[in-house]
Backbone as CSV, one residue per row, in Angstrom:
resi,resn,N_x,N_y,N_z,CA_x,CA_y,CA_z,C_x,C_y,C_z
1,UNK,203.878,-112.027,151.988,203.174,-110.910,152.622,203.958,-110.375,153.821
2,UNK,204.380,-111.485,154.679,205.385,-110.992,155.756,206.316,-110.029,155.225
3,UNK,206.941,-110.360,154.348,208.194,-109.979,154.185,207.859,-108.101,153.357
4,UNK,206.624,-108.342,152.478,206.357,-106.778,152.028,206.056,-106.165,153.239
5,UNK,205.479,-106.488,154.562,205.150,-106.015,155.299,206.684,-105.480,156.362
6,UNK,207.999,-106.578,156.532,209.248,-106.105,156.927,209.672,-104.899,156.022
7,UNK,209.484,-104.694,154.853,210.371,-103.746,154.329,209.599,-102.776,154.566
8,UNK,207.909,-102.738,154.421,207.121,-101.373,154.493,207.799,-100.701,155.840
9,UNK,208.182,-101.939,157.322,208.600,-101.205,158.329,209.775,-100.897,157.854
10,UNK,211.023,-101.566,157.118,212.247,-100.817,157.634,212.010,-99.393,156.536
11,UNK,211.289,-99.420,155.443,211.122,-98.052,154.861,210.625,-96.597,155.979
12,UNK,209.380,-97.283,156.812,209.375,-96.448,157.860,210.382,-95.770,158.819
13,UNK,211.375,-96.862,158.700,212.321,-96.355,159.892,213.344,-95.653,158.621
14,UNK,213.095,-95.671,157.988,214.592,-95.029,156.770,213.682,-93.541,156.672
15,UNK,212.553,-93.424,156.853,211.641,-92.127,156.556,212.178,-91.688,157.798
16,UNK,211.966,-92.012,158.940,212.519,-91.022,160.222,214.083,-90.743,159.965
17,UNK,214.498,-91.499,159.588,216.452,-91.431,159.661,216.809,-90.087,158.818
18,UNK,215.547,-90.286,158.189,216.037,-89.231,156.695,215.984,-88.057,157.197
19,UNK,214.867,-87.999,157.451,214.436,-86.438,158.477,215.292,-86.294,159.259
20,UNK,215.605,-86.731,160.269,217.171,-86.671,161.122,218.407,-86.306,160.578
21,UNK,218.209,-86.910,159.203,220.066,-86.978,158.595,219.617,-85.212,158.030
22,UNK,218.477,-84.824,157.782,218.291,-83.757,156.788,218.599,-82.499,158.100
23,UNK,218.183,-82.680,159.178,218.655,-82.179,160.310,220.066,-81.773,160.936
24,UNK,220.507,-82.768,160.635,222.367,-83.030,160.841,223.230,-82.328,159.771
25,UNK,222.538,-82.500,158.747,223.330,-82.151,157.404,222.833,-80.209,157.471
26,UNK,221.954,-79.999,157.856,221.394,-78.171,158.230,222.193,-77.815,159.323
27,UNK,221.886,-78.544,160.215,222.626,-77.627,161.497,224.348,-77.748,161.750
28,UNK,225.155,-78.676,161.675,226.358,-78.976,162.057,227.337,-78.061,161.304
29,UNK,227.082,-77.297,159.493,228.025,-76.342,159.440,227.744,-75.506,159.967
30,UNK,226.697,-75.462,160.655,226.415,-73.791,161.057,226.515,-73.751,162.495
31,UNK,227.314,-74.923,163.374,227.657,-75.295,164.711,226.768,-75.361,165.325
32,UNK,225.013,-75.388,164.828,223.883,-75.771,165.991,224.630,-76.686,166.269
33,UNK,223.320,-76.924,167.448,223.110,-78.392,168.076,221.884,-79.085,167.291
34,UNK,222.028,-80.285,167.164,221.034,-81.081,166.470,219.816,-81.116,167.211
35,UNK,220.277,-81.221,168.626,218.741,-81.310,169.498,218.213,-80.240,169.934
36,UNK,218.833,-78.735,170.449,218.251,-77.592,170.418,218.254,-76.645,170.154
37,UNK,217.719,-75.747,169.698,216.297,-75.524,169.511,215.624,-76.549,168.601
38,UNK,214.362,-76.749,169.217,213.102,-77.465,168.285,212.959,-76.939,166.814
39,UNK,212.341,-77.468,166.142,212.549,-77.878,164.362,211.446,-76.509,164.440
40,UNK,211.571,-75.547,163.567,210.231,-74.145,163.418,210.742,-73.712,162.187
41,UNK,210.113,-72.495,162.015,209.367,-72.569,160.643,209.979,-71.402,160.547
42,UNK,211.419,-71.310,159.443,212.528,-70.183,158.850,211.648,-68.943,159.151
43,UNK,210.546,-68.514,158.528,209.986,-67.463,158.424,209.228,-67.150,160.163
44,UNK,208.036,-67.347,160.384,207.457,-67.141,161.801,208.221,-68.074,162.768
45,UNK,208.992,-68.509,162.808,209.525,-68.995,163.945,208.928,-69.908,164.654
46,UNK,207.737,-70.232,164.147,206.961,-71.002,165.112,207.247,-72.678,165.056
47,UNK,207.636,-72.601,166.686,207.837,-74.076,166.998,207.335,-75.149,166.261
48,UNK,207.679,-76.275,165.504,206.589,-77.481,164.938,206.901,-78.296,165.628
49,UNK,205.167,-79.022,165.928,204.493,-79.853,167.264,205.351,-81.172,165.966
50,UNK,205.094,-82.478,166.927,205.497,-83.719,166.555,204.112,-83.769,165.586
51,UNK,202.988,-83.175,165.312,202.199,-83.646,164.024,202.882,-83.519,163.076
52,UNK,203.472,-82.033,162.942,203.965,-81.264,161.672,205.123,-82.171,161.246
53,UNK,205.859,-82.946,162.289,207.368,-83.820,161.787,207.256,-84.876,161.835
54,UNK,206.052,-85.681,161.216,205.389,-87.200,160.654,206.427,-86.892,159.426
55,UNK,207.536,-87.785,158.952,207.651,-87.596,157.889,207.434,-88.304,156.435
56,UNK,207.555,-86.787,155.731,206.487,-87.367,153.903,204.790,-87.138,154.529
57,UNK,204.064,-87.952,155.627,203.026,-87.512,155.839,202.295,-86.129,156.315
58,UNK,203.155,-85.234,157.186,202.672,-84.317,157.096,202.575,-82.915,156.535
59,UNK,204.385,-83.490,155.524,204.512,-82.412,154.470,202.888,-81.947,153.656
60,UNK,202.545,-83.434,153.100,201.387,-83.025,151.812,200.298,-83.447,152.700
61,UNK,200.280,-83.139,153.620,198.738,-82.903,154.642,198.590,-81.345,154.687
62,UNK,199.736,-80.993,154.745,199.791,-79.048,155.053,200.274,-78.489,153.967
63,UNK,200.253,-79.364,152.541,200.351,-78.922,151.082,201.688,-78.295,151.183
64,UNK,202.714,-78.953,152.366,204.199,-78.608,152.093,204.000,-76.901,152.287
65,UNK,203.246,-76.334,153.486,203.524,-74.883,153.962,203.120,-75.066,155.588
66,UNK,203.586,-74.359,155.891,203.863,-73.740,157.496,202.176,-73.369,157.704
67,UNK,201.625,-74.210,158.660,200.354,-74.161,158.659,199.917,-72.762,159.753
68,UNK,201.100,-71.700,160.292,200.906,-70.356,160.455,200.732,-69.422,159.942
69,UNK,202.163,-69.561,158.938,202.344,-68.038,158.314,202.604,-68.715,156.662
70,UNK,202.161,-69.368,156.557,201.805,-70.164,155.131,203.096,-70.272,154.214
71,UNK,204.311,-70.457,154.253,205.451,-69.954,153.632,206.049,-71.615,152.998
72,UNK,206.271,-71.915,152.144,205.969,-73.045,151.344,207.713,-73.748,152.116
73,UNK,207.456,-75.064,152.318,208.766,-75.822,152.758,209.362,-76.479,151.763
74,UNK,210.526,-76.580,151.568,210.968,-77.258,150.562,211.218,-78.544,150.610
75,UNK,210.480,-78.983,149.093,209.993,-80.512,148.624,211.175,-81.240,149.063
76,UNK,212.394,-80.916,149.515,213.848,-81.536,149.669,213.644,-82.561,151.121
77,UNK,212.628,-82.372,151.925,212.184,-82.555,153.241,211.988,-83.967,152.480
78,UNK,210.050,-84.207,151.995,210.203,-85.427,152.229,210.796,-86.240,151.142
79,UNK,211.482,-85.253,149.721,211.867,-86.172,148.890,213.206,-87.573,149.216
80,UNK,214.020,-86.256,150.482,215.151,-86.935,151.115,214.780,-87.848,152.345
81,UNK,213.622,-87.826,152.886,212.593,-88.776,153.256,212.450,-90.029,152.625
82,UNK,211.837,-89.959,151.686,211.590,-90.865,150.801,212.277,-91.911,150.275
83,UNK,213.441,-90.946,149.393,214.650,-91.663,148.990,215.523,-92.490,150.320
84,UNK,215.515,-91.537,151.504,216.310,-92.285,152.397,215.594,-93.643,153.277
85,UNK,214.326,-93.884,153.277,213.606,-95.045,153.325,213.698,-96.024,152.112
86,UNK,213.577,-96.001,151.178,213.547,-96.318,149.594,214.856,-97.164,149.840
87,UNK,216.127,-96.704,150.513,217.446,-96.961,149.987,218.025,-97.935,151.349
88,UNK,217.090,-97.802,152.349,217.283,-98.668,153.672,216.450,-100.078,152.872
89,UNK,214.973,-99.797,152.807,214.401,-101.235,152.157,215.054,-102.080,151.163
90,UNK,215.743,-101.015,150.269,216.539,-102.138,149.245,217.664,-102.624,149.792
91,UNK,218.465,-102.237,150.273,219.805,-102.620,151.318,219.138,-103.973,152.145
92,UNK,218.209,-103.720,152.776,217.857,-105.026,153.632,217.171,-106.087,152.990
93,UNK,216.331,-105.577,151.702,216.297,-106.700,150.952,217.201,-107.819,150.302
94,UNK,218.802,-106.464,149.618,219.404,-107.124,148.903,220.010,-107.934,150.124
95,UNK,220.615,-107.947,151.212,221.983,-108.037,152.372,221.189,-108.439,153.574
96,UNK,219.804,-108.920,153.421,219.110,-109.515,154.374,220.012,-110.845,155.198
97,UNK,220.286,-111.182,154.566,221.406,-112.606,154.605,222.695,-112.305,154.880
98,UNK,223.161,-111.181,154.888,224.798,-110.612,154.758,224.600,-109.836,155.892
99,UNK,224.391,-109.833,157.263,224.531,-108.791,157.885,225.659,-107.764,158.369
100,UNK,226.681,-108.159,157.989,227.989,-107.327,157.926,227.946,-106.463,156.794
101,UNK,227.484,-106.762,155.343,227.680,-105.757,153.999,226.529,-105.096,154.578
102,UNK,225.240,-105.866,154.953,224.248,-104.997,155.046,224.405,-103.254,156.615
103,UNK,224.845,-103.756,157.230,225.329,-102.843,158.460,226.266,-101.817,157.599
104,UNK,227.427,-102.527,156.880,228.261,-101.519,156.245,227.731,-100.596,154.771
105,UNK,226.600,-100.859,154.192,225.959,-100.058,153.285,224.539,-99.459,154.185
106,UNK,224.613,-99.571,155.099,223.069,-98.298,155.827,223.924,-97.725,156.194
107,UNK,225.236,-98.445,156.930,226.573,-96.515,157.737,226.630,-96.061,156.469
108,UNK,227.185,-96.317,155.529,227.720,-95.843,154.395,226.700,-94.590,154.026
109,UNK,225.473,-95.299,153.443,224.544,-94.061,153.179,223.854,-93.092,154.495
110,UNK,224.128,-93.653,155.711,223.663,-92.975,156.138,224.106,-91.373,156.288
111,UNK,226.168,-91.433,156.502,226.585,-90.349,156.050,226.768,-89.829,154.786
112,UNK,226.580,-90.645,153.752,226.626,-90.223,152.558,225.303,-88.888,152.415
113,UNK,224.060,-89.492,153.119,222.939,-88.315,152.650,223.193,-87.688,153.657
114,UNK,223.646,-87.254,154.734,224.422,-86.211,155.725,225.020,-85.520,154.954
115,UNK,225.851,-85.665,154.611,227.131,-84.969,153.299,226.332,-84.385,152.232
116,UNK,225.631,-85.283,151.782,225.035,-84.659,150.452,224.348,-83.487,150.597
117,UNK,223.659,-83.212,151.540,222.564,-82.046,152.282,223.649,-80.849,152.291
118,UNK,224.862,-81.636,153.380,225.919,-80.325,153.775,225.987,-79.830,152.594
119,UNK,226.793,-80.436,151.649,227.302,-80.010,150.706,226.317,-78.887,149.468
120,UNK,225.101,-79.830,149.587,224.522,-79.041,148.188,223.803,-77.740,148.968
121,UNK,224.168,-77.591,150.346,223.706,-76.185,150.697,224.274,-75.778,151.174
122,UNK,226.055,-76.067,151.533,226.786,-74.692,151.957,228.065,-75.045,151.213
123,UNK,228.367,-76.113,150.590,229.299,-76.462,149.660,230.722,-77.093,150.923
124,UNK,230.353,-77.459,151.797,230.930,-77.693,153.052,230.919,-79.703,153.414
125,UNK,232.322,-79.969,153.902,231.821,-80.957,154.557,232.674,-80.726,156.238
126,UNK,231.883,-80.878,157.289,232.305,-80.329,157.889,233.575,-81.164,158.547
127,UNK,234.275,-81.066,159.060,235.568,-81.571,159.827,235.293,-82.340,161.566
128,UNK,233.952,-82.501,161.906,233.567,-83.128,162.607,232.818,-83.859,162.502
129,UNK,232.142,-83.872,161.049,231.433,-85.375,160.821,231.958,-86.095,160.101
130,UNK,233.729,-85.623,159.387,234.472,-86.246,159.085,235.289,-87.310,159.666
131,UNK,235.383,-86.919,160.791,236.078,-87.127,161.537,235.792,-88.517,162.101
132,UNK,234.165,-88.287,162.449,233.125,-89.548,162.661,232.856,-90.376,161.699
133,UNK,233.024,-90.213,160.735,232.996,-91.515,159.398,234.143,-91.941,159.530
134,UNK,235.480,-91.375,159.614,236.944,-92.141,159.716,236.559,-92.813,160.754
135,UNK,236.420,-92.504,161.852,236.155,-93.175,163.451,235.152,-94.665,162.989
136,UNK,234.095,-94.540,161.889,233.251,-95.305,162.161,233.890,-96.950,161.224
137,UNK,234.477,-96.155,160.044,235.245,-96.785,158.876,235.795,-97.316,159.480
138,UNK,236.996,-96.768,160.520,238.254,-97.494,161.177,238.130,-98.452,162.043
139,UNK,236.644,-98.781,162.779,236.151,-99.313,163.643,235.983,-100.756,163.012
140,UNK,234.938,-100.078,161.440,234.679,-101.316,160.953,235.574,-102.054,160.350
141,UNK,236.325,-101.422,159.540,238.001,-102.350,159.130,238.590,-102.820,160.141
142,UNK,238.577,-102.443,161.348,239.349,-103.413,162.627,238.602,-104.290,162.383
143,UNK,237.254,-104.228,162.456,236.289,-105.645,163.212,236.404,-106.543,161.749
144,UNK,236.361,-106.081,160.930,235.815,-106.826,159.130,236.616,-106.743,158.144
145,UNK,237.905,-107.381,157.649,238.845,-107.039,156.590,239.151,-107.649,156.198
146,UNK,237.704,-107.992,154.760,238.649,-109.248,153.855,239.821,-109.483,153.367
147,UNK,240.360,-108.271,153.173,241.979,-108.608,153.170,242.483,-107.678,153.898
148,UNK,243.658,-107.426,153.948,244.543,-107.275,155.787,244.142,-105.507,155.914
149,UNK,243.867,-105.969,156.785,243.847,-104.645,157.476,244.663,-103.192,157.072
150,UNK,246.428,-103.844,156.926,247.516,-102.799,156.361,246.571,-102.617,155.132
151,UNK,246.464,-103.406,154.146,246.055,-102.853,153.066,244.963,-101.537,152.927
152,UNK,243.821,-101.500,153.767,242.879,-100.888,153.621,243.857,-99.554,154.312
153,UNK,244.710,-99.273,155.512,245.060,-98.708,155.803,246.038,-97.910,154.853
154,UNK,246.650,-98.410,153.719,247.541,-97.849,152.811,246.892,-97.543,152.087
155,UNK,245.787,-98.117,151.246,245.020,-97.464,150.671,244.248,-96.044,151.275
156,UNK,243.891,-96.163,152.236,243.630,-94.423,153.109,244.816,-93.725,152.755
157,UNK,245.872,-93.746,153.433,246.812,-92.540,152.867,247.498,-92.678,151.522
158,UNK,247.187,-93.284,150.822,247.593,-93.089,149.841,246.776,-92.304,149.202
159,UNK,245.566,-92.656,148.775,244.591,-91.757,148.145,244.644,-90.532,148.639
160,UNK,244.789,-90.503,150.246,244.513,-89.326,150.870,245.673,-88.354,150.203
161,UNK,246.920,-88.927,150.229,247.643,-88.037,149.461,248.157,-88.259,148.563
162,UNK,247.280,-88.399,147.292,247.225,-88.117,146.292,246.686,-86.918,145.810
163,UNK,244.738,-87.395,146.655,244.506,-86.104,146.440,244.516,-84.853,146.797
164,UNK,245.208,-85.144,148.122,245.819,-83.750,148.441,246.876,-82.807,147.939
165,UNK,247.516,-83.672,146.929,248.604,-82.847,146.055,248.422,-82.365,144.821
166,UNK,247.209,-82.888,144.933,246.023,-82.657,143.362,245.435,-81.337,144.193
167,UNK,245.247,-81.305,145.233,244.431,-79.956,145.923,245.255,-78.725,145.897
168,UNK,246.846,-79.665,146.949,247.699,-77.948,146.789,248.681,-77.459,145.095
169,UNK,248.258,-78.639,143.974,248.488,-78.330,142.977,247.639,-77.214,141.754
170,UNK,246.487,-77.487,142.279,245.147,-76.877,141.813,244.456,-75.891,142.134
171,UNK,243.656,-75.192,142.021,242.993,-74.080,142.904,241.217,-74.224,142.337
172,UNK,241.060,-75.161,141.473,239.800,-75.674,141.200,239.826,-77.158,140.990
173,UNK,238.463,-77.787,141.050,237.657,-78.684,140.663,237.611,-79.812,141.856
174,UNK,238.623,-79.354,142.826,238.043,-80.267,144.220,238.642,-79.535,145.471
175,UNK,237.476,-79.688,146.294,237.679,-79.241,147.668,238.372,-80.346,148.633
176,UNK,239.046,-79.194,149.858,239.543,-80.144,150.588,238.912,-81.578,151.711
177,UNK,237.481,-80.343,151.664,236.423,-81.613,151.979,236.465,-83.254,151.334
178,UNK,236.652,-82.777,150.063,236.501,-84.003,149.028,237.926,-85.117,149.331
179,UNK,238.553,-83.949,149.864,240.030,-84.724,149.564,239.955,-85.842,151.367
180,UNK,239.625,-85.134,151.779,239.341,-86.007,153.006,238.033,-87.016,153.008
181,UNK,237.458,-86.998,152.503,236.238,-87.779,152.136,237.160,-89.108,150.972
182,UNK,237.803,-88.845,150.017,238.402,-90.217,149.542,239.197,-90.561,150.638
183,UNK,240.052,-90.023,150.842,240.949,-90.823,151.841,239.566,-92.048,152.883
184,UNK,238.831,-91.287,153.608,238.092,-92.272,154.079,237.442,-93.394,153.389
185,UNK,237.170,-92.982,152.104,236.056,-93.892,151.348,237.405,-95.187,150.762
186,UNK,239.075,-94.543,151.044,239.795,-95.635,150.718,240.409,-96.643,151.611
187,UNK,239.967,-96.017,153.152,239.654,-97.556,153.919,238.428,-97.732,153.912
188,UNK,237.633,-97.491,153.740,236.067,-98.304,153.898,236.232,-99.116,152.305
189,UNK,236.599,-99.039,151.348,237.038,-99.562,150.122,237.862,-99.923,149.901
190,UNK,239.001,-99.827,149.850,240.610,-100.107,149.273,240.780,-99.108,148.218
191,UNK,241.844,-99.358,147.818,241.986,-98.378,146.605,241.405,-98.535,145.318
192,UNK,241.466,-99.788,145.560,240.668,-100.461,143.859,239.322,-99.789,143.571
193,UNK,238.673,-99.841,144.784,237.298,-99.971,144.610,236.850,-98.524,144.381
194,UNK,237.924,-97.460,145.534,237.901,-96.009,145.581,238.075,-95.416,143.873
195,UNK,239.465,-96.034,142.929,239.297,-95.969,142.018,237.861,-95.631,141.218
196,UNK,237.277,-97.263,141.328,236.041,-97.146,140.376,235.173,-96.144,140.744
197,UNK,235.075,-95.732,142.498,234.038,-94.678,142.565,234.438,-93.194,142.014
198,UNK,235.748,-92.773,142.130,236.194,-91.506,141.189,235.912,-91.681,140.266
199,UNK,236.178,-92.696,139.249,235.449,-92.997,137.618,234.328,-92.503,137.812
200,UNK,233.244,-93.409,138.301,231.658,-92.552,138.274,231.452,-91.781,138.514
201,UNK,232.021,-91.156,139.939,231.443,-89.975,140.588,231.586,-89.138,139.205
202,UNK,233.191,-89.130,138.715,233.644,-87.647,137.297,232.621,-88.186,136.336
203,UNK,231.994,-89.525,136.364,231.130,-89.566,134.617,229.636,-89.240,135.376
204,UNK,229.471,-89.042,136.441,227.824,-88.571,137.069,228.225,-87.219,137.317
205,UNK,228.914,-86.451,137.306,229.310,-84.796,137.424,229.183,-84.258,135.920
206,UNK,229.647,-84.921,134.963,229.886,-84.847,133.790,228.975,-84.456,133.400
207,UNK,227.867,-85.738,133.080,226.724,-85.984,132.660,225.057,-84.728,133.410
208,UNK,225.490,-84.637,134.498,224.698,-84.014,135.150,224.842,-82.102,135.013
209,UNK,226.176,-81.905,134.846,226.927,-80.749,134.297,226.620,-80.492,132.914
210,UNK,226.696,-81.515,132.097,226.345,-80.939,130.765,224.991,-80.312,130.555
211,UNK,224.578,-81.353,131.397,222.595,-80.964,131.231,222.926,-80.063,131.741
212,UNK,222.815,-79.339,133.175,222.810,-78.084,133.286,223.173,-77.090,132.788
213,UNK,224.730,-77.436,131.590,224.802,-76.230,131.008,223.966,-76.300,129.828
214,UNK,223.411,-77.151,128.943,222.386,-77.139,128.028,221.067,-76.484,128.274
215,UNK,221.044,-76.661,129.593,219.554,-75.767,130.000,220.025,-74.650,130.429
216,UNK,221.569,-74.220,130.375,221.303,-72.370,130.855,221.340,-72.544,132.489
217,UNK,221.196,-73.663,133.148,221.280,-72.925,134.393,222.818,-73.378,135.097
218,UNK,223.816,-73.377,134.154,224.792,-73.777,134.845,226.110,-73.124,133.983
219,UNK,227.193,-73.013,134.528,228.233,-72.101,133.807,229.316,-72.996,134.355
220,UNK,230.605,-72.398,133.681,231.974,-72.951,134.107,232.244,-72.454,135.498
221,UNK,232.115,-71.269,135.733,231.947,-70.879,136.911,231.277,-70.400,138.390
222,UNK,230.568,-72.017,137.768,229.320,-72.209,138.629,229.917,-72.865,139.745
223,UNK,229.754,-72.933,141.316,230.280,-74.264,141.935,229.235,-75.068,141.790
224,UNK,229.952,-76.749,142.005,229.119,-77.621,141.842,229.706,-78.325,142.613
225,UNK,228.635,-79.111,143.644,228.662,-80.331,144.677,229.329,-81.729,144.409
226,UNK,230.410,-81.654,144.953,230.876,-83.248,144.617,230.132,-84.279,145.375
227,UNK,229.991,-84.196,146.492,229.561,-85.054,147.560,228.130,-85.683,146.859
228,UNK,227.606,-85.373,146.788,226.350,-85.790,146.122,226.697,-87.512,145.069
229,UNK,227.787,-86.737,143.819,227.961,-87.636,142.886,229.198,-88.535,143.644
230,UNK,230.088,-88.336,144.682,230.186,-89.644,145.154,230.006,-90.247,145.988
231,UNK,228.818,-90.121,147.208,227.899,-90.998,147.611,227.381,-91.900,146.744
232,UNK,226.744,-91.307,145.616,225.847,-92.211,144.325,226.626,-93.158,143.826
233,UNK,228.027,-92.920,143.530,229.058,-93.639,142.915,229.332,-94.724,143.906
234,UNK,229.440,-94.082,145.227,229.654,-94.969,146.194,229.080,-96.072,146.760
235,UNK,227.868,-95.416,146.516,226.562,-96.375,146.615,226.326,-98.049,145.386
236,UNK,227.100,-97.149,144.379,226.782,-97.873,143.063,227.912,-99.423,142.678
237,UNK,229.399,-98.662,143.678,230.529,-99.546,143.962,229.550,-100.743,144.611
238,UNK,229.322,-100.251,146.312,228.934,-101.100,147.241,228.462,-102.280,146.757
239,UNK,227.241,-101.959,145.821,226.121,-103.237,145.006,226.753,-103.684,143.858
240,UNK,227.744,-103.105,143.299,228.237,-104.199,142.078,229.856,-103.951,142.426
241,UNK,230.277,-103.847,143.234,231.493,-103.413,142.769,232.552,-104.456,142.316
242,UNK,231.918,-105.892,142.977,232.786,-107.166,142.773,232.856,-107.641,141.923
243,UNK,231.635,-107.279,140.934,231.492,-107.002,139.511,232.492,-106.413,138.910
244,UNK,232.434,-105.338,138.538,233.478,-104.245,138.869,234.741,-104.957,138.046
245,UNK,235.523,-105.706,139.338,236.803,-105.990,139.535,237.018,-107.187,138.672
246,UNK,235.683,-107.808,138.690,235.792,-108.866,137.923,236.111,-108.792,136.138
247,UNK,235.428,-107.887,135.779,235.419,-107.735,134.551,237.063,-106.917,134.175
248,UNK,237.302,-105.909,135.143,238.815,-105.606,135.271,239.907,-106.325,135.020
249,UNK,239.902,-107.331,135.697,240.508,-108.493,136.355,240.530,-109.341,134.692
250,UNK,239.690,-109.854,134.109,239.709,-110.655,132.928,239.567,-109.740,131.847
251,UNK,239.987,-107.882,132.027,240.353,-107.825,130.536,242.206,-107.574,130.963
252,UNK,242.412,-107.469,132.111,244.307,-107.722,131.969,244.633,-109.096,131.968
């Protein structure tokens, strides 16, 4: 009972983070400030009191509209709410015992759903919260590096330029955002691991792409969000990835 009762709190605290990260990920391409102006309502402008920003609870108390000028908010509020509590409780369940993996998979997602927001609404990652995941990555590979440090560090520029010659070779299918986003994800990973998350991320783009073009709402020359599918991928490394290597490992 204790323990359903620890995760109901850390889900609580992953419900505020979310709302915050959904905040960070709106304002920073567009050079707000995160803290001012107060959170109001696109259409009437009107300020929302700390009732209105309970989050998940006071979305479907006010049937998810602006309890002024009635203009409907989008379900993206508390779904990324939700999910981002949802994904703190399982992390501390699984890494309750690991507090180093567990610290390094809540940073991980925490900018991962930052990114994901940027991205699936201005197709942007910006170059100052990039900047702060390298800073945070580089911090943690000083303090934590199961194997040497150089390594994780060669793995960063290497990937990094790889895919940067894949960028100035190309004129589609990845942004330079993206290209700076592996480089980081290949010291917070190594290369091995960065590997497996490009595998998924391209078979969760794939898969998610086809459906959309089967339903008509998606074309070849549609853009489509990378960041999204490799957070997920990234996410998906973190919890098995040792797996992963293992099965790698015994089919060479």
């Amino acid at each position: 009972m204790e323990n359903l009762l620890l995760l109901f709190f850390i889900w609580l605290i992953g419900t505020c983070f979310g709302s915050f990260f959904i905040v960070v990920g709106l304002r920073i391409p567009n050079g707000q400030s995160i803290i001012y102006p107060r959170s109001s309502c696109s259409k009437c402008q009107h300020v929302l009191n700390p009732f209105d920003l309970i989050p998940i609870f006071s979305y479907f108390l006010l049937k998810g509209r602006c309890r002024h000028c009635h203009i409907s908010f989008s379900f993206l509020y508390p779904l990324t709410e939700a999910l981002t509590g949802s994904l703190f409780a399982l992390v501390f369940y699984r890494f309750s015992n690991q507090p180093i993996e567990c610290f390094s998979l809540l940073f991980l997602l925490s900018f991962g759903i930052i990114f994901c927001i940027s991205d699936s609404f201005y197709f942007l990652l910006p170059d100052s919260l990039m900047l702060l995941f390298f800073l945070f990555s580089l911090l943690f590979r000083l303090w934590f590096h199961p194997l040497s440090l150089t390594y994780y560090l060669i793995s960063s520029f290497s990937i990094f330029l790889f895919f940067y010659i894949f960028y100035c070779l190309t004129n589609e299918g990845l942004g330079g955002g993206d290209v700076k986003l592996f480089g980081v994800l290949g010291l917070f990973f190594g290369y091995e691991l960065t590997l497996f998350v490009l595998f998924i991320a391209c078979l969760i783009s794939l898969v998610v792409g086809s459906v959309l073009f089967t339903l008509k709402n998606f074309s070849k020359k549609t853009h489509f969000p990378f960041a999204p599918a490799i957070f997920l991928a990234s996410f998906i490394v973190a919890l098995y990835g040792e797996k992963f290597q293992a099965i790698l490992h015994s089919l060479l």
